[in-house]
ROGULO-194141 format. One line per 3 residues: number of its first residue (from 1); their letters; for each residue x, y, z of N, C-alpha, C. Coordinates in nm, 2 decimals, decimal comma, always signed. Layout:
// ROGULO-194141
NUM) a) X Y Z X Y Z X Y Z; ...
This chain:
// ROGULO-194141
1) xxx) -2,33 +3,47 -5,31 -2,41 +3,58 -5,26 -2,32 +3,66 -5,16; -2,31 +3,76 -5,17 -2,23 +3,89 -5,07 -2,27 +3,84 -4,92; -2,17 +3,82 -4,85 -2,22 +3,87 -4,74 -2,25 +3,94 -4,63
4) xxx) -2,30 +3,99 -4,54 -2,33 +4,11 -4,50 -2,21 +4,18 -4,43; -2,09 +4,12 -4,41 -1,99 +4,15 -4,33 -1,86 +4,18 -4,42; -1,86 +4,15 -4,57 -1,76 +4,11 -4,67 -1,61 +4,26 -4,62
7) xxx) -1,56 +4,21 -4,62 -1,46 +4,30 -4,62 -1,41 +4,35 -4,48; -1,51 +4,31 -4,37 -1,48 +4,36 -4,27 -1,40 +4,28 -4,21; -1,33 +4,32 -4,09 -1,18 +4,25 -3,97 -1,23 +4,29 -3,86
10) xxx) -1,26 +4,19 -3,77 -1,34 +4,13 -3,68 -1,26 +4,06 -3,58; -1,24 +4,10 -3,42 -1,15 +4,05 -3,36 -1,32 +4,01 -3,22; -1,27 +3,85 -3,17 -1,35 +3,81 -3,11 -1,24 +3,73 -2,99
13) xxx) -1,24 +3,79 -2,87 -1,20 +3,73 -2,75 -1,26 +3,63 -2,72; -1,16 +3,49 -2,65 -1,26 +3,38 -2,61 -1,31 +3,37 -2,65; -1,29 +3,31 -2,80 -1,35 +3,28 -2,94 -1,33 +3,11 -2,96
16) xxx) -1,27 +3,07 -2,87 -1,23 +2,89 -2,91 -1,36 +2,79 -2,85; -1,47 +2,86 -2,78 -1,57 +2,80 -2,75 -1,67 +2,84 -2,73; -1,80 +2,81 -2,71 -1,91 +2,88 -2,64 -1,96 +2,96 -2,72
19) xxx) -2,01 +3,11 -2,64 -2,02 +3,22 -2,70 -1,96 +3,29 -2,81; -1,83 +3,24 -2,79 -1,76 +3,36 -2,82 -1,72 +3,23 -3,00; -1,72 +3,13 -2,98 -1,73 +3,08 -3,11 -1,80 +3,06 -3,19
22) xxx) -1,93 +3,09 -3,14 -2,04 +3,09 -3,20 -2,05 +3,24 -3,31; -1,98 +3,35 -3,19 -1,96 +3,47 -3,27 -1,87 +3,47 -3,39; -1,76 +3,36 -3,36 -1,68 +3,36 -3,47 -1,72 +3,30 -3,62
25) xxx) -1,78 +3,20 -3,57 -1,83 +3,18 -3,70 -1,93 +3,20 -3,77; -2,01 +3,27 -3,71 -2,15 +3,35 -3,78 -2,07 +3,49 -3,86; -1,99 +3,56 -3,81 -1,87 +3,65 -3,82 -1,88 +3,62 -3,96
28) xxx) -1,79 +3,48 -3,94 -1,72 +3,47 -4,08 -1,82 +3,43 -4,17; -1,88 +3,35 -4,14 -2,02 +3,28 -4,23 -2,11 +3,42 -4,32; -2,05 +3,57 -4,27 -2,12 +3,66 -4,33 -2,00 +3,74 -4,42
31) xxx) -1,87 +3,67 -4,43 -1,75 +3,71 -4,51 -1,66 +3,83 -4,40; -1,67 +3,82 -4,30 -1,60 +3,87 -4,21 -1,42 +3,83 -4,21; -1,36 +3,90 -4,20 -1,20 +3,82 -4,15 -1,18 +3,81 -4,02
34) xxx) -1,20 +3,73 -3,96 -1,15 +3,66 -3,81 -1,04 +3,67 -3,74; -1,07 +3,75 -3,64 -0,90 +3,72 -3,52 -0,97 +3,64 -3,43; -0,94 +3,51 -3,42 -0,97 +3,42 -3,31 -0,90 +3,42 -3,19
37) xxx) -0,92 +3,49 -3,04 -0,84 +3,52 -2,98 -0,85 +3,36 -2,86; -0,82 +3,35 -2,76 -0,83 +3,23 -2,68 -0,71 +3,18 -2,63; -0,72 +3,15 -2,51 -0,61 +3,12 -2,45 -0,58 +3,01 -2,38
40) xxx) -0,72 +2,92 -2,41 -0,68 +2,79 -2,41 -0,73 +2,75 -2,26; -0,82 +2,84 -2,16 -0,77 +2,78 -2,05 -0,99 +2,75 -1,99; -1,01 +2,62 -1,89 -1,09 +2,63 -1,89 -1,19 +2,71 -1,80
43) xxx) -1,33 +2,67 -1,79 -1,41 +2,79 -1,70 -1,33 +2,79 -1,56; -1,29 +2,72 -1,50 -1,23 +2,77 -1,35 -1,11 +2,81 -1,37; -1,06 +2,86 -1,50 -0,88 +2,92 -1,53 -0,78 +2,84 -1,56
46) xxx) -0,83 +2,71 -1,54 -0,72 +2,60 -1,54 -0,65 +2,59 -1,66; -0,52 +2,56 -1,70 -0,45 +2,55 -1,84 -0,54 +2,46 -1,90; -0,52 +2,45 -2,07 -0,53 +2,36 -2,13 -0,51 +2,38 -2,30
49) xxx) -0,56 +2,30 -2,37 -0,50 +2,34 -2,49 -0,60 +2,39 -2,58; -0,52 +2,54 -2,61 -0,64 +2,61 -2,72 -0,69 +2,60 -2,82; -0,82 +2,60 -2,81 -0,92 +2,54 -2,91 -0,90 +2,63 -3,08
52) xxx) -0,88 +2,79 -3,02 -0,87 +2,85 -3,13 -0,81 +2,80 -3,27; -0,72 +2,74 -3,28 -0,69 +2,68 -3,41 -0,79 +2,59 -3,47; -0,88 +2,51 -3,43 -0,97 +2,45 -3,46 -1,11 +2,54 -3,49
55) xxx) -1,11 +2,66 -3,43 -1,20 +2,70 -3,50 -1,14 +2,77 -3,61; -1,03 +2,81 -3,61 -0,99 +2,91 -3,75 -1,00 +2,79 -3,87; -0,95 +2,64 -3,82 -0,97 +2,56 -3,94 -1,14 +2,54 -4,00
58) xxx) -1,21 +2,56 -3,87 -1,30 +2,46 -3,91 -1,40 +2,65 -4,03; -1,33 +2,79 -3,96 -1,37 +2,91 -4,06 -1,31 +2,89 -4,22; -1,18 +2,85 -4,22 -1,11 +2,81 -4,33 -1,14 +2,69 -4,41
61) xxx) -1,18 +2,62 -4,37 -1,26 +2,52 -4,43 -1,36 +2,56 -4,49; -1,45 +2,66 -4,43 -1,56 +2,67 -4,52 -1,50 +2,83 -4,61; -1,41 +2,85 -4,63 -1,39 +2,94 -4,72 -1,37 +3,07 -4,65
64) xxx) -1,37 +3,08 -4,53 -1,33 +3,22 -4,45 -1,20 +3,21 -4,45; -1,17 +3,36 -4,38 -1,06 +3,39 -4,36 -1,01 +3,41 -4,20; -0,93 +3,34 -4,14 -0,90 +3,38 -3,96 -0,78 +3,34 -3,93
67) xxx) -0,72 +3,41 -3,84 -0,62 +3,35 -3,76 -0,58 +3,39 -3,64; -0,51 +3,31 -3,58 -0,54 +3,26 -3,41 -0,48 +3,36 -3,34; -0,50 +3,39 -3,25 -0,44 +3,50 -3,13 -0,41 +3,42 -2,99
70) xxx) -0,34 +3,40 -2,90 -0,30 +3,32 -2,83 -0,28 +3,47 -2,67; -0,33 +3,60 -2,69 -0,32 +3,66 -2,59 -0,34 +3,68 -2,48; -0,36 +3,74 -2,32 -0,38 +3,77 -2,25 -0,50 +3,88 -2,28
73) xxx) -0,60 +3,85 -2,27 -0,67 +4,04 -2,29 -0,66 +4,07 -2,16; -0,62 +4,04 -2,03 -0,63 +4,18 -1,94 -0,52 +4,20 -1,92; -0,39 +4,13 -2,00 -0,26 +4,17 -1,96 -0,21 +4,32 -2,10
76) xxx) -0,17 +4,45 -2,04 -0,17 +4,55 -2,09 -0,14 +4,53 -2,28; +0,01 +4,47 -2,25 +0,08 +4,47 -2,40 -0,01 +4,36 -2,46; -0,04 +4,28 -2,40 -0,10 +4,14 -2,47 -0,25 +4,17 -2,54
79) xxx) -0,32 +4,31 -2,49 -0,44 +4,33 -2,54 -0,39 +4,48 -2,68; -0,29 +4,50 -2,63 -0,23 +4,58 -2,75 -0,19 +4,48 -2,88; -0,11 +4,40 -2,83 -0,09 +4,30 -2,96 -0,20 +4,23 -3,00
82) xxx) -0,31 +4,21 -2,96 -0,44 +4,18 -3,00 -0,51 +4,27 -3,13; -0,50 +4,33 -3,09 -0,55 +4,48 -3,15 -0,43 +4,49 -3,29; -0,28 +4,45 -3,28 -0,19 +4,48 -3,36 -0,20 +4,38 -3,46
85) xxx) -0,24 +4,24 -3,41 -0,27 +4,11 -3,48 -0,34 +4,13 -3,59; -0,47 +4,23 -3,57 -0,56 +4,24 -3,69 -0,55 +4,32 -3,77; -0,44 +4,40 -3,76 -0,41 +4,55 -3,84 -0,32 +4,48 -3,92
88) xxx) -0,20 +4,40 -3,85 -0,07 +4,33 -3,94 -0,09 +4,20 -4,00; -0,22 +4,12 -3,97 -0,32 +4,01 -4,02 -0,37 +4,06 -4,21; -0,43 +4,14 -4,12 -0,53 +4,21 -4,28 -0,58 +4,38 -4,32
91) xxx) -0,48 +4,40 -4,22 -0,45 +4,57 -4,26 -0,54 +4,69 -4,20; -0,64 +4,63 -4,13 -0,73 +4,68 -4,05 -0,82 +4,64 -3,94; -0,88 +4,76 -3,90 -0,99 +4,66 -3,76 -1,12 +4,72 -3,78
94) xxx) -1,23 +4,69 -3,79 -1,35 +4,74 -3,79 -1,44 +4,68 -3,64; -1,44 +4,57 -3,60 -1,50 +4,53 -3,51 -1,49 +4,47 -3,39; -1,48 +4,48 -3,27 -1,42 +4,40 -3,17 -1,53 +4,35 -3,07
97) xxx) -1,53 +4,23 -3,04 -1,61 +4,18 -2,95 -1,55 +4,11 -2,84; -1,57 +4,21 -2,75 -1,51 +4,13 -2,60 -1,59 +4,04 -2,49; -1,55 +3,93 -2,51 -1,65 +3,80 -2,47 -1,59 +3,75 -2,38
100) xxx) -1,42 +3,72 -2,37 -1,32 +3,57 -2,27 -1,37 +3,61 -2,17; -1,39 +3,52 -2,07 -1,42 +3,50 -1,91 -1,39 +3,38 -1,88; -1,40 +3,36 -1,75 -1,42 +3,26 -1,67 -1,49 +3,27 -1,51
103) xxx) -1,52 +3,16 -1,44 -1,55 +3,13 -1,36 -1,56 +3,14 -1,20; -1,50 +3,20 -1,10 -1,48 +3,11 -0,99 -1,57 +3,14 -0,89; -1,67 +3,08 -0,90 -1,82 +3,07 -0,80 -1,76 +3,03 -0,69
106) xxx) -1,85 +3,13 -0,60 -1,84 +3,08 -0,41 -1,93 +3,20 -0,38; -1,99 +3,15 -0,28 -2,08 +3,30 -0,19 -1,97 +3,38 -0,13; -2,01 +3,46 -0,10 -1,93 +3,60 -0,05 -1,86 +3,51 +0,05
109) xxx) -1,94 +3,48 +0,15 -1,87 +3,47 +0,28 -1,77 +3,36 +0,30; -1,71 +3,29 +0,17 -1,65 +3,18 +0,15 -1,51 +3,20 +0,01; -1,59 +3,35 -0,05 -1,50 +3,36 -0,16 -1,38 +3,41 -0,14
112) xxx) -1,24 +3,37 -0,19 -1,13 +3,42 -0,16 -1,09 +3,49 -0,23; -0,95 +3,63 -0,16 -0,93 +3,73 -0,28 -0,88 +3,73 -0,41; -0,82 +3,58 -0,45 -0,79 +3,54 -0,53 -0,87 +3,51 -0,65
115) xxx) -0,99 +3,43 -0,57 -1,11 +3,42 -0,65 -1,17 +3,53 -0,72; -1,20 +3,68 -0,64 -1,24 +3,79 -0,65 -1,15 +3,81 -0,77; -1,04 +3,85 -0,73 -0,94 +3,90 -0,80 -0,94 +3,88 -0,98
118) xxx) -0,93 +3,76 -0,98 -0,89 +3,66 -1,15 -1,03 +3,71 -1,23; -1,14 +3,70 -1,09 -1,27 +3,73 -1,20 -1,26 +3,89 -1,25; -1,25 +3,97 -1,15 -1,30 +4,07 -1,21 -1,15 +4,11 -1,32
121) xxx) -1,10 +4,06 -1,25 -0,91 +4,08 -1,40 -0,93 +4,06 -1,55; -1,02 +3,94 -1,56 -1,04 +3,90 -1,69 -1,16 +3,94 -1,78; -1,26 +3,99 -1,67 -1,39 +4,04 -1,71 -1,38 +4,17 -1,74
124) xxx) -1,37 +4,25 -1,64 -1,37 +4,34 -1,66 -1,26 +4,42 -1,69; -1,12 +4,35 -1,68 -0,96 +4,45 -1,71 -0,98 +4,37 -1,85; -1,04 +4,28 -1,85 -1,03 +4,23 -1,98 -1,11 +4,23 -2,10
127) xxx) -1,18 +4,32 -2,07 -1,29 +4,39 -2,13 -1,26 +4,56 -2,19; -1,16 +4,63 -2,05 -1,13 +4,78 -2,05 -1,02 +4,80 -2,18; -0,93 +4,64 -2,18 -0,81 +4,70 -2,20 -0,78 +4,67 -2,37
130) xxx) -0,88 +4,54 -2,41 -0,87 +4,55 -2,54 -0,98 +4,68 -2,61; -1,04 +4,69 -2,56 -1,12 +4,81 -2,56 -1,09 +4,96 -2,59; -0,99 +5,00 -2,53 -0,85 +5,09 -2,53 -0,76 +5,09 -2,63
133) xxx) -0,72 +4,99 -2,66 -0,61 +5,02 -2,73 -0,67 +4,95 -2,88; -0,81 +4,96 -2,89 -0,93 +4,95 -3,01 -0,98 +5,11 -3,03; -0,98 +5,13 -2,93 -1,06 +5,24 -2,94 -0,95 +5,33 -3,01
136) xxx) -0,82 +5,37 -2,93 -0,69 +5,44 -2,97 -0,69 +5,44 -3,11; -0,66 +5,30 -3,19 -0,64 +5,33 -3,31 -0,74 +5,34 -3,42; -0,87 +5,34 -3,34 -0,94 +5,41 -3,45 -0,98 +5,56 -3,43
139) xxx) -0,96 +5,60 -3,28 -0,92 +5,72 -3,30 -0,83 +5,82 -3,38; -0,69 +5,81 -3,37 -0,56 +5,78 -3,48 -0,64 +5,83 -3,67; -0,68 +5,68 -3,63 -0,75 +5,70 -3,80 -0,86 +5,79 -3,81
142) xxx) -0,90 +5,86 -3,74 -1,03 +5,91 -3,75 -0,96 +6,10 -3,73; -0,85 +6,08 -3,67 -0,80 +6,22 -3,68 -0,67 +6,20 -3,80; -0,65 +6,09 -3,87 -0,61 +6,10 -3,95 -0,68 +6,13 -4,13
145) xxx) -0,81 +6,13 -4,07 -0,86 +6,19 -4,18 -0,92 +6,08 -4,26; -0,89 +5,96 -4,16 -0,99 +5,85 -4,25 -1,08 +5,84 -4,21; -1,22 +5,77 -4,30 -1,37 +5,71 -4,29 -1,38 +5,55 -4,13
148) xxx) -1,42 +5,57 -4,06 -1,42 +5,54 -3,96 -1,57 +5,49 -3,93; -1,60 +5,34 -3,91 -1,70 +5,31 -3,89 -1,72 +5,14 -3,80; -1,65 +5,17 -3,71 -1,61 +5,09 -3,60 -1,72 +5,04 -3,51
151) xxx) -1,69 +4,87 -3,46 -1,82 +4,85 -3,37 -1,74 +4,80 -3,23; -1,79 +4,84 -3,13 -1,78 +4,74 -2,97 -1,87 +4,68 -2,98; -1,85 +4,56 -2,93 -1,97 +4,45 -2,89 -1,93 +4,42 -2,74
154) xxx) -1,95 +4,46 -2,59 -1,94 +4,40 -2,50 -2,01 +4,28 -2,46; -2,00 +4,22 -2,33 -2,06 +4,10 -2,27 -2,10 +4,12 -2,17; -2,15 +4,17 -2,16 -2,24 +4,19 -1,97 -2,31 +4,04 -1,97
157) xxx) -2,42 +4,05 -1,91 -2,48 +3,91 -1,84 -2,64 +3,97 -1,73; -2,71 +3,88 -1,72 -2,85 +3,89 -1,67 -2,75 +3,89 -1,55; -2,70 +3,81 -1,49 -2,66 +3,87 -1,36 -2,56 +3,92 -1,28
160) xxx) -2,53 +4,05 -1,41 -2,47 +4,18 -1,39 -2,59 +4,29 -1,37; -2,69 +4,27 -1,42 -2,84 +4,32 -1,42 -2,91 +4,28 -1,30; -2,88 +4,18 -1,25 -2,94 +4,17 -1,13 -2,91 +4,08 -1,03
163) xxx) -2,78 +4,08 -1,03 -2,71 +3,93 -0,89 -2,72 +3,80 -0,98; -2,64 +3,70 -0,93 -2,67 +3,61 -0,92 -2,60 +3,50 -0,77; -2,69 +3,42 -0,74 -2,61 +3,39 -0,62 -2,52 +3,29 -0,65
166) xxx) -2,44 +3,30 -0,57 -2,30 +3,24 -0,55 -2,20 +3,27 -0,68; -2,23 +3,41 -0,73 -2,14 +3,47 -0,84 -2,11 +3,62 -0,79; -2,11 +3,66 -0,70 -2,08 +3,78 -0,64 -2,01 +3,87 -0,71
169) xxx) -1,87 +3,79 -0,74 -1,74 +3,80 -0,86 -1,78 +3,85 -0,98; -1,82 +3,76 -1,04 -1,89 +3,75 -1,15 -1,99 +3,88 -1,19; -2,09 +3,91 -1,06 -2,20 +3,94 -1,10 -2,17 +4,11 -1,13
172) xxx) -2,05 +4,13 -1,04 -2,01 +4,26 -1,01 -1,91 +4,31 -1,12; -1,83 +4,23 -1,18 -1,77 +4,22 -1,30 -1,84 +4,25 -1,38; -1,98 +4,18 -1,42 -2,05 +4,20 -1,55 -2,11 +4,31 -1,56
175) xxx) -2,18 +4,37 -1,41 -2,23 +4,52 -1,38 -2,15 +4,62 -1,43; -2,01 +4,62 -1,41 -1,91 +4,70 -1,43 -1,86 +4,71 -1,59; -1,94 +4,62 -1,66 -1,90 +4,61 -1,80 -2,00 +4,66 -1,85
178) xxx) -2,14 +4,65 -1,81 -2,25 +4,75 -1,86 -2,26 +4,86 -1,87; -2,18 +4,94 -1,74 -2,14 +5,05 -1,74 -2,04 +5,13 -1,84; -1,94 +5,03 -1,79 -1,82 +5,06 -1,92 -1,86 +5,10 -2,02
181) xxx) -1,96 +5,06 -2,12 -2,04 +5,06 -2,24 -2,06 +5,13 -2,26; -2,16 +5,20 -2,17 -2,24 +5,34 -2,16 -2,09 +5,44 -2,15; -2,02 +5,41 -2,08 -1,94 +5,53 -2,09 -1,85 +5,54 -2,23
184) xxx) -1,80 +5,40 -2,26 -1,74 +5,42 -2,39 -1,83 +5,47 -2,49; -1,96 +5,44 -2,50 -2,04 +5,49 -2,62 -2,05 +5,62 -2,61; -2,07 +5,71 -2,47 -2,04 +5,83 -2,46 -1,95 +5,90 -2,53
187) xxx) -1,84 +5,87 -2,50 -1,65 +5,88 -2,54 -1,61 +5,88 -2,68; -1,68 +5,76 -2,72 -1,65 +5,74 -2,86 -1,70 +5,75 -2,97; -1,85 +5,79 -2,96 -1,90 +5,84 -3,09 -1,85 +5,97 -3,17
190) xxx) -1,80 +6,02 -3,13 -1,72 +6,13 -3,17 -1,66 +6,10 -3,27; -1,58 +5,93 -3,27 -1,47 +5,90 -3,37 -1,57 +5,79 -3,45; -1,71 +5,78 -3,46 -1,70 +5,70 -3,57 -1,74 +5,54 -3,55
193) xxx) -1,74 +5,54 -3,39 -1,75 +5,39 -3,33 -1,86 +5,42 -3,21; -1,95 +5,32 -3,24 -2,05 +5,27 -3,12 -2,04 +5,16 -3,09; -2,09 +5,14 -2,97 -2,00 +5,06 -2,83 -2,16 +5,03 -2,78
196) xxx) -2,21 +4,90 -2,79 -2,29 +4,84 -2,71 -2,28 +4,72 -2,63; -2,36 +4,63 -2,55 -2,32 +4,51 -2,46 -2,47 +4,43 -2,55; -2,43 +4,33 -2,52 -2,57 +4,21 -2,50 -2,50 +4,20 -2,33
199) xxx) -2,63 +4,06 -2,34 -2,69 +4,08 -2,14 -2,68 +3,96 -2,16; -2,62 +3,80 -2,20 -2,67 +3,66 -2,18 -2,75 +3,58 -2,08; -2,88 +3,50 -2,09 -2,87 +3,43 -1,96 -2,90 +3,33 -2,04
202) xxx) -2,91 +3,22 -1,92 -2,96 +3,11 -1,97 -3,09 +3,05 -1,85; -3,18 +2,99 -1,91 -3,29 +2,94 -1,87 -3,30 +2,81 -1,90; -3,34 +2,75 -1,80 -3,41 +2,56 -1,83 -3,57 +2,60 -1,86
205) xx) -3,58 +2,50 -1,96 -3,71 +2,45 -1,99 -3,77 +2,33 -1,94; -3,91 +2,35 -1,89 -3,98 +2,21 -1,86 -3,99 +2,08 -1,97
């Protein structure tokens, strides 16, 4: 049976766990082609070894198509060759979901600039910049006179919507990505692509 995504090339940041693997394989489970992006490192930034090949096998196993991306998304070139990965992968890009983050909790009056710094770098530079140079070349194609029907998927968060404590970092990052949205969807419908966020939270149950 067809599935709802067949033909499409689908790039998912911080795709080796969590969210963002969860996106990957539902992706593909609907005949999507997969850029599994991931860099291997855990929620507080720390190195380690990336998962992403384990999910591209565990997509290719069941008969999808993916392969691994090992980039930087807030580092400038490294979210360009993200973007290049899926054009020189499978000849195109239809969809991008920017998901990778991390971590580094502390209340304001304890947090360091460092801490500040990595969160909002990855969240939200990391958010802007594969975003950009997605957006660029389906612009390109859209003044080149091709059919253009492109998706953003951002990552905001319930407490980018409304604080969370001892995530200051974080919370201000994810605010800034809600925004972003609204302005890119402004920007970019012109060429062919809409640009939305989901909001994640999580809740305990009794």
């Amino acid at each position: 049976m067809p599935g709802l995504l067949d033909g499409r090339v689908v790039i998912i940041t911080g795709a080796g766990r969590g969210i963002g693997r969860a996106h990957a394989l539902a992706f593909a489970a609907e005949g999507a082609r997969v850029v599994v992006n991931d860099i291997g490192v855990g929620l507080d930034g720390s190195a380690g070894i990336s998962p992403a090949q384990e999910v591209v096998e565990e997509i290719t196993a069941a008969g999808g198509e993916a392969v691994t991306n090992g980039d930087d998304v807030a580092d400038w070139s490294g979210a360009k060759n993200l973007i290049d990965t899926a054009v020189n992968s499978f000849g195109r890009l239809d969809v991008l979901v920017n998901n990778a983050g991390f971590l580094r909790d502390r209340m304001l009056a304890n947090m360091s600039e460092e801490e500040w710094d990595a969160v909002i770098r990855v969240h939200l530079k990391g958010h802007f910049a594969p975003l950009r140079h997605a957006a660029a070349y389906w612009r390109d194609e859209f003044k080149a006179g091709n059919a253009v029907d492109a998706r953003i998927i951002n990552t905001s968060s319930a407490a980018g919507l409304q604080g969370s404590v001892g995530q200051g970092n974080y919370a201000a990052a994810k605010a800034g990505i809600a925004t972003l949205t609204l302005q890119a969807a402004a920007e970019m419908g012109r060429y062919g692509i809409t640009v939305n966020a989901i909001a994640p939270a999580a809740r305990a149950r009794e």
